[in-house]
C-alpha positions in Angstrom: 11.6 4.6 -1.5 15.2 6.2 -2.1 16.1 7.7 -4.8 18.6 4.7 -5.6 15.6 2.3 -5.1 13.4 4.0 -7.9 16.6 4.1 -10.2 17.2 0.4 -9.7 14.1 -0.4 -10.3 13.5 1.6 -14.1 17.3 0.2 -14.6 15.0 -3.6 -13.8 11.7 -2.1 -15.8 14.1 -1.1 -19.0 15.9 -4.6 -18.9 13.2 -6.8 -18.5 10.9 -5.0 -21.3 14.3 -5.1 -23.5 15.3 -8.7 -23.0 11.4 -10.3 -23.4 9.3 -9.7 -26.2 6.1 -10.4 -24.7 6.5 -7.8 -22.0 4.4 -4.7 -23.9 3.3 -1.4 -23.0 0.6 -1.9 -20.5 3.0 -3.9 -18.5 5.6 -1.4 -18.3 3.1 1.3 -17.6 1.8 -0.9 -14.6 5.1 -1.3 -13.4 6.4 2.6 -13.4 3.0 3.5 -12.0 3.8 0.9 -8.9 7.3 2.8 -8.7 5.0 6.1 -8.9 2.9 4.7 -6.3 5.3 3.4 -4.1 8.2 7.0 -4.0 4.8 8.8 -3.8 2.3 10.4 -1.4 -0.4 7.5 -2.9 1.8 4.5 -1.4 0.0 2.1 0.8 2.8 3.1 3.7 0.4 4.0 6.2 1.9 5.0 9.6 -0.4 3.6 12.4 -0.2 5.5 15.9 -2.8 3.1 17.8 -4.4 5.2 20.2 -5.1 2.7 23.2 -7.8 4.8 25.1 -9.8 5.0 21.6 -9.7 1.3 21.3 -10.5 0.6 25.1 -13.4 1.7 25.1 -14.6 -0.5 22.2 -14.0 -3.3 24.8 -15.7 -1.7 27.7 -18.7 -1.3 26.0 -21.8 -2.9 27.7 -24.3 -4.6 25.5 -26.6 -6.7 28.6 -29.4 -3.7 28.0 -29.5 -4.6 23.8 -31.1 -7.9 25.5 -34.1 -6.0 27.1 -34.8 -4.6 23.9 -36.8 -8.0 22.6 
């Protein structure tokens, strides 16, 4: 997140909890950490390099002798 995105989003936090009565403090809590969350090193961006070897070899793998075993 951008600087500008976290600000627009406690400028939409403050308004909503202002304008509606029911919103109360857990909610608003909830919502910054998200923001916190999300600007943070604890988002859920995660930045997959697939390593295509690694995975390969997944499908190479021969399973016929697992039949023997019986």
């Amino acid at each position: 997140m951008t600087l500008q995105q976290v600000i627009d989003e406690l400028k939409n936090i403050k308004e909503q909890a202002t304008n509606d009565e029911e919103i109360g403090k857990n909610s608003v809590l909830e919502a910054i950490t998200d923001i916190i969350l999300d600007a943070g090193d604890g988002g859920l961006d995660f930045d997959m390099d697939f390593d295509d070897d690694h995975y390969g070899s997944f499908e190479e793998t021969d399973f016929s002798s697992l039949a023997d075993m019986d």
